[in-house]
Residue, then its C-alpha position, 0 to 999 in steps of 0.5 A: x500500500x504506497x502512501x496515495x492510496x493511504x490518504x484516498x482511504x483516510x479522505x474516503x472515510x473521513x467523508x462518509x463520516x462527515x456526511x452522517x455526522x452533519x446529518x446527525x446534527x439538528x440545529x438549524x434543521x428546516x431549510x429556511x433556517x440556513x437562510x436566515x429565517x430561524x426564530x431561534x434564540x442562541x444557545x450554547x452546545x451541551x452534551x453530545x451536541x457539543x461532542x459531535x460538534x467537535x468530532x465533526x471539526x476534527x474529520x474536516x481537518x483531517x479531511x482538508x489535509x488528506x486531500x491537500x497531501x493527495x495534491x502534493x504527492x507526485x502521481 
């Protein structure tokens, strides 16, 4: 297994994991709240909110880099 086809493992996974993640979170759930339209008041992430938040920022770092090595490596 040379190092490419390690970091297109490591950014394949990386966005399976994104997708259920962000799927899973609920703020911000109906359509009209991405534009604006939310009535919501800011609260603060609690909990297993706050830890999927945070789980969700890692896998897009490691998402970002594995796919900046996957340019930089000579084919």
């Amino acid at each position: 297994m040379d190092l490419g086809s390690l970091f297109q493992a490591t950014a394949l996974v990386s966005a399976i994991f994104l997708v259920i993640l962000i799927l899973l979170q609920r703020r911000g759930a109906s359509l009209g709240a991405g534009f604006g339209g939310s009535g919501e008041l800011y609260t603060t992430r609690r909990g297993l909110e706050k830890s999927m938040f945070s789980t969700t920022v890692v896998f897009v770092v490691i998402f970002t880099l594995s796919i900046f090595a996957l340019l930089l490596i000579p084919s």
